[in-house]
VEXVEX-930839 format. One line per 10 residues: number of its first residue (from 1); their letters; for each residue x, y, z of C-alpha. Coordinates in nm, 2 decimals. Example, Ala and Ser with C-alpha at 12.3 -4.5 7.8 and 13.67 -1.06 7.14 Angstrom:
2
1) AS) 1.23 -0.45 0.78  1.37 -0.11 0.71
This chain:
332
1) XXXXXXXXXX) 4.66 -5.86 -14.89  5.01 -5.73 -15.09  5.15 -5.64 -14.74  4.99 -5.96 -14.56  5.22 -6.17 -14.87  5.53 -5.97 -14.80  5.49 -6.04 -14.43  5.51 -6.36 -14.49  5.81 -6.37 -14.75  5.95 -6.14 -14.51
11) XXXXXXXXXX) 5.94 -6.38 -14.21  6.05 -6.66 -14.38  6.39 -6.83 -14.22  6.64 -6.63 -14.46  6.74 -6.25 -14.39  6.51 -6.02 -14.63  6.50 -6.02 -14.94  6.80 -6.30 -14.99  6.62 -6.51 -15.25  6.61 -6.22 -15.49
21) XXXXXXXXXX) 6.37 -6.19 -15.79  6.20 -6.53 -15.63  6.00 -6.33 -15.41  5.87 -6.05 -15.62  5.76 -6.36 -15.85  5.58 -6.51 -15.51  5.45 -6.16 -15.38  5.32 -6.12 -15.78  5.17 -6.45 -15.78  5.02 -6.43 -15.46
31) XXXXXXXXXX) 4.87 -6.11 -15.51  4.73 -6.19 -15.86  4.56 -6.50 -15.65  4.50 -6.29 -15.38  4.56 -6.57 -15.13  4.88 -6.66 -14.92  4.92 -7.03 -15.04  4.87 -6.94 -15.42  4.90 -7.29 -15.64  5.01 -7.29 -16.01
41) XXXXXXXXXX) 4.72 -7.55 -16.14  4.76 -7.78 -16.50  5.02 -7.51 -16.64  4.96 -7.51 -17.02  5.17 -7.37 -17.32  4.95 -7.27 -17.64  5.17 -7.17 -17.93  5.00 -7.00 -18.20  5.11 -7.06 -18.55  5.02 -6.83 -18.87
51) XXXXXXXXXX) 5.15 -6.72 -19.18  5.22 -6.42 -19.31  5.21 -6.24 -19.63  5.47 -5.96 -19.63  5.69 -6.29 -19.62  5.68 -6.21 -20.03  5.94 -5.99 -19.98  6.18 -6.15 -19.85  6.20 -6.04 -19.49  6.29 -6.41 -19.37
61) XXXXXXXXXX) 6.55 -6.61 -19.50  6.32 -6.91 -19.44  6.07 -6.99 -19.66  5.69 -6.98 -19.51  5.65 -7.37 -19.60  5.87 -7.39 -19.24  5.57 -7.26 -19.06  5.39 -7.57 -19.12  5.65 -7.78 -19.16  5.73 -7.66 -18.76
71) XXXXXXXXXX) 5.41 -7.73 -18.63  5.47 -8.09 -18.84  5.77 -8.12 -18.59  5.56 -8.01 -18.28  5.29 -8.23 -18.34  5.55 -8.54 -18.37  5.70 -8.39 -18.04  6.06 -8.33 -18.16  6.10 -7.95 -18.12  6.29 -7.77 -17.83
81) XXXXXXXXXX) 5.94 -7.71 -17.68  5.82 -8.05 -17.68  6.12 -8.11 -17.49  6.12 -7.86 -17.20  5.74 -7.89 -17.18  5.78 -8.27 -17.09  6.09 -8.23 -16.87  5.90 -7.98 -16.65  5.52 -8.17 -16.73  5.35 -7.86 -16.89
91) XXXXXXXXXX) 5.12 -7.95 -17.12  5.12 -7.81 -17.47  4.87 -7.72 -17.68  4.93 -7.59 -18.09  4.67 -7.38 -18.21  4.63 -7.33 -18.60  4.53 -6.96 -18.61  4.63 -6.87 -18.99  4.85 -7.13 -19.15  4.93 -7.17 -19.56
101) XXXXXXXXXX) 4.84 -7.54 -19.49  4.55 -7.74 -19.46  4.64 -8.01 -19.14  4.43 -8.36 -19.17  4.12 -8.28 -18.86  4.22 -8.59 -18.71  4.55 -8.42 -18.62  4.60 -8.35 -18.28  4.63 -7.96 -18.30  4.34 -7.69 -18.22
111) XXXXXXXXXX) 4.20 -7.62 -18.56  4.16 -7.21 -18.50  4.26 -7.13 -18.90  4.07 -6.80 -18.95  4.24 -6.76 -19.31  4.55 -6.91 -19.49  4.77 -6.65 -19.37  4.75 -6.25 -19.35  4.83 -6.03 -19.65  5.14 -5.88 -19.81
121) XXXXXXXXXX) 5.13 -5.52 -19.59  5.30 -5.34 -19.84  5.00 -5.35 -20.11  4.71 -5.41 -19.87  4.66 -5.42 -19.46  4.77 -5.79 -19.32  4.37 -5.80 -19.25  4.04 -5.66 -19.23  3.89 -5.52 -18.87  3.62 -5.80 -18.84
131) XXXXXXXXXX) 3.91 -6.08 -18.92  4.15 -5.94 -18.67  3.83 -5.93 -18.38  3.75 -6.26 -18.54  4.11 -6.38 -18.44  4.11 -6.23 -18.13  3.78 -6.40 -18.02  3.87 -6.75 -18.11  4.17 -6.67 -17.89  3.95 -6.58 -17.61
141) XXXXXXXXXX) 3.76 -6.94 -17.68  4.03 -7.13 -17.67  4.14 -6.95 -17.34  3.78 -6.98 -17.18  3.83 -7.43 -17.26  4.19 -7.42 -17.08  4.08 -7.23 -16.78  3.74 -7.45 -16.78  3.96 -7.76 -16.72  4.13 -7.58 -16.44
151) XXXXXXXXXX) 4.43 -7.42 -16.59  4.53 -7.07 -16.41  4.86 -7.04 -16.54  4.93 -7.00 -16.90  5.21 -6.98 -17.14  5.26 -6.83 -17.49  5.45 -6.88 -17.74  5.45 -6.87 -18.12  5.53 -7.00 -18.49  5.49 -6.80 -18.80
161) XXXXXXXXXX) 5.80 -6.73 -19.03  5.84 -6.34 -19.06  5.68 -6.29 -18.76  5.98 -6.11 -18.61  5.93 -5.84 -18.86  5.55 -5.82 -18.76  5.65 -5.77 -18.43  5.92 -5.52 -18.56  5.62 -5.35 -18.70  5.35 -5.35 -18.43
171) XXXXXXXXXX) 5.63 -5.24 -18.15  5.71 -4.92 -18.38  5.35 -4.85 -18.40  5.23 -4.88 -18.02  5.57 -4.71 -17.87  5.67 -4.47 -18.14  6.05 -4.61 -18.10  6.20 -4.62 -18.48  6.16 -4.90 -18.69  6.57 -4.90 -18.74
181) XXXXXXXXXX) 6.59 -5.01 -18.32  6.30 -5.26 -18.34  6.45 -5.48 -18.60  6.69 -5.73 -18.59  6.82 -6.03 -18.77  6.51 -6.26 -18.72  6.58 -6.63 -18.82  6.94 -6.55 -18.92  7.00 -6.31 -19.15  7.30 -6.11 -19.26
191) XXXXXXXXXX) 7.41 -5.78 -19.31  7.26 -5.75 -19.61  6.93 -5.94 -19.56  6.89 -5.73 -19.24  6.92 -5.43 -19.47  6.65 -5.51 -19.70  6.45 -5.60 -19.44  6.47 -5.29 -19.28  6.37 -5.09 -19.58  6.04 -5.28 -19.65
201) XXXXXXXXXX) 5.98 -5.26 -19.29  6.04 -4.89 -19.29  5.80 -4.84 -19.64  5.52 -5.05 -19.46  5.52 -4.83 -19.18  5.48 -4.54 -19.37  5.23 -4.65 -19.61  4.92 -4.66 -19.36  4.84 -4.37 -19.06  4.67 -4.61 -18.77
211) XXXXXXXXXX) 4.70 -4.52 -18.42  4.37 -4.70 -18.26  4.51 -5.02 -18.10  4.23 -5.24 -18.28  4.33 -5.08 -18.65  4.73 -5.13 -18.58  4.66 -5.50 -18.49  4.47 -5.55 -18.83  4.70 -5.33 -19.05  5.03 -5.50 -18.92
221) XXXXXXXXXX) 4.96 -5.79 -18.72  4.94 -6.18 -18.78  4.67 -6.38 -18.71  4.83 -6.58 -18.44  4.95 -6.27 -18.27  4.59 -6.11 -18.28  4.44 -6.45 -18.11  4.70 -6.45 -17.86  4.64 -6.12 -17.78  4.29 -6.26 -17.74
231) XXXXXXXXXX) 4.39 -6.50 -17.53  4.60 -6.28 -17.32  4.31 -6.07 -17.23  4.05 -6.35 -17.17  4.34 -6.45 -16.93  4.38 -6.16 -16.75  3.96 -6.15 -16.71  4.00 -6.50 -16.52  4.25 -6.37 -16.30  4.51 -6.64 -16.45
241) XXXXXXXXXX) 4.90 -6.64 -16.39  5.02 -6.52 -16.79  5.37 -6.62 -16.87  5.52 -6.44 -17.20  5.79 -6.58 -17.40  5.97 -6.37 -17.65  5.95 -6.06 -17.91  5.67 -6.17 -18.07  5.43 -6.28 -17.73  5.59 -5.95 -17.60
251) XXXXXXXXXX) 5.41 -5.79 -17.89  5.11 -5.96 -17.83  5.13 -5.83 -17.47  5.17 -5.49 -17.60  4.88 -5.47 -17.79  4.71 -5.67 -17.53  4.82 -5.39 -17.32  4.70 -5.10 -17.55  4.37 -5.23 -17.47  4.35 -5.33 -17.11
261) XXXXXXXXXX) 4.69 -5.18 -16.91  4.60 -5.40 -16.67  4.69 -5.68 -16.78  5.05 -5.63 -16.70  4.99 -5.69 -16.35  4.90 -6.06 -16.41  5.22 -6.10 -16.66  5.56 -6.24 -16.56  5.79 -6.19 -16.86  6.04 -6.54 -16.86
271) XXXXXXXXXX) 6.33 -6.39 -17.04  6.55 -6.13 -17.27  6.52 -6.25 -17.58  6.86 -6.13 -17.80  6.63 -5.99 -18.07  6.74 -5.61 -18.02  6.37 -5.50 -18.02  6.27 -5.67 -17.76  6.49 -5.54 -17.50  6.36 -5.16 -17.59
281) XXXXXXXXXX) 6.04 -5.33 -17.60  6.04 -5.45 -17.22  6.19 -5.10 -17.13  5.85 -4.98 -17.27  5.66 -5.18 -17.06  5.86 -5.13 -16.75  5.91 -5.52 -16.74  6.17 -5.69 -16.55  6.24 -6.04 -16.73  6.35 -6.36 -16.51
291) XXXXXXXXXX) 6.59 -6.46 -16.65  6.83 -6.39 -16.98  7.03 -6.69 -17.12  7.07 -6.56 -17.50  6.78 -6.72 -17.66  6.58 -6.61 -17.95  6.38 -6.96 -18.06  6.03 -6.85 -17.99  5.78 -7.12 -17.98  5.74 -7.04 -17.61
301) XXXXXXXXXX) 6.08 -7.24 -17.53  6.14 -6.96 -17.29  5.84 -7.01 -17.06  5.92 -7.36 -17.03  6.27 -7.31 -16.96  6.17 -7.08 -16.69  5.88 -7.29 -16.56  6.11 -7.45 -16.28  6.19 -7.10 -16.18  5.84 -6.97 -16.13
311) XXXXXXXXXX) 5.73 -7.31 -15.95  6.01 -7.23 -15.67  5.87 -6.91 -15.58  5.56 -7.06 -15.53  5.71 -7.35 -15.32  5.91 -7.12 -15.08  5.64 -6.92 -14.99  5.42 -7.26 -14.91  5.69 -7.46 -14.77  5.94 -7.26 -14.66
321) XXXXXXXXXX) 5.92 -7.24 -14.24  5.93 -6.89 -14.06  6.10 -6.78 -13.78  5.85 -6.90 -13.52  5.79 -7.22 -13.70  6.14 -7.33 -13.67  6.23 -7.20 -13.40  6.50 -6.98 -13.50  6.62 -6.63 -13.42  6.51 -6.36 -13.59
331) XX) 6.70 -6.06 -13.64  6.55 -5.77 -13.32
């Protein structure tokens, strides 16, 4: 079927290979499909929002009432999210996997909340084994509703103040790469915040010896990265186009990955975030991003952003006229 795709990208009125990284994203999505007229069907974002409790030490210069306050914004529809989603008609869903905040249940939000929030990793692990599968089935639920309604292409993306510096944490853990080269300045901070931040991140690392994929997730993960990672992998299982946005979905990915490799052959990573991590991070993974235009919001802005992108390497290989259709020369 892979070569059957190519032929046809191959014979498509333009020399070879001249629309560039648009046809490995149509051979990818074709194969994952394995069909020549592949279709992307209701694309959805879900953004998974936690807390987290190492945010006690000071590892974000933003206080953790912004996780809730943020999801406040997407619900009313006025972050950047909201606003790429409706420019390129993705729907968005906000999933409350572990927020410090108890939403009204008329609010239009999935209500996932496992707990308020993970622990503070440096005196306990962020959560217990049977939380952490607990998280990562509801994830898988929430997956299995989307892809009953007809969704096969999915988006991630996240909210959880200090979450860079889970991701920081989790990336040290599953690739070994030092903690120093996985951190960066998060939401903003400087020189001297990024110090500090580095040091509890280094004593947190030390302070428990986990190397079984399941165990690192609950030691160092959040709750809204564990039920992504969920979601990831119920993805993968329905054969569904995933889209990852930033650092923290690419460390969802990479535990995701730790337990089913596979799964990378149904991810298209959108773009390079500037977080330093996360460029070491996609070396790791051997993963070529679409696109890189400086951006390090999260929230899955970066999947929506590159939506348009994705949708034209599906629509040259459908529409696109070959050789013998128009009519025109091909090279002998």
């Amino acid at each position: 079927m892979e070569r059957e795709i190519q032929k046809k990208i191959d014979l498509k009125t333009k020399p070879v290979g001249s629309l560039g990284k648009l046809e490995e994203i149509a051979l990818k999505i074709a194969s994952i499909q394995k069909t020549l007229k592949p279709e992307l069907k209701k694309p959805t974002i879900l953004v998974f929002a936690g807390d987290h409790g190492l945010t006690e030490e000071g590892v974000s210069p933003f206080p953790k009432e912004v996780t809730y306050q943020m999801v406040m914004n997407f619900l009313s529809g006025g972050a950047a999210i909201n606003v790429f989603c409706r420019q390129n008609k993705i729907q968005l869903k906000v999933v409350d996997a572990g927020v410090d905040f108890d939403f009204p249940s008329d609010f239009a939000l999935v209500h996932a909340k496992i707990q308020r929030g993970t622990k503070n990793i440096l005196k306990e692990p962020a959560m217990s084994s049977a939380i952490c599968i607990q998280a990562i089935d509801k994830g898988r639920e929430i997956l299995r509703q989307e892809h009953s309604k007809g969704c096969n292409t999915i988006g991630f993306g996240e909210m959880g103040i200090g979450n860079t510096s889970i991701a920081s944490l989790l990336m040290h853990k599953f690739t070994g790469v030092d903690i120093k080269d996985c951190t960066g300045r998060g939401t903003g901070h400087d020189d001297k915040g990024l110090k500090r931040k580095i040091e509890i991140l280094e004593a947190a690392s030390k302070k428990y010896n986990v190397t079984d994929p399941l165990e690192i997730l609950a030691t160092y993960g959040g709750l809204e990265i564990s039920m992504m990672c969920g979601a990831m992998l119920e993805a993968k299982k329905h054969k569904m186009i995933i889209l990852v946005d930033g650092f923290i979905s690419s460390a969802a990915i990479l535990a995701a990955s730790a337990m089913d490799s596979s799964i990378l052959n149904n991810t298209i990573f959108c773009h390079a975030s500037t977080e330093p991590g996360h460029r070491l991070m996609l070396e790791y993974l051997k993963a070529d991003p679409v696109v890189n235009l400086g951006m390090r919001l999260g929230e899955g802005s970066g999947v929506a952003v590159v939506f348009p992108i994705i949708h034209s390497a599906v629509s040259f290989l459908n529409e696109m006229a070959s050789f013998e259709d128009a009519g025109v020369s091909n090279k002998e």
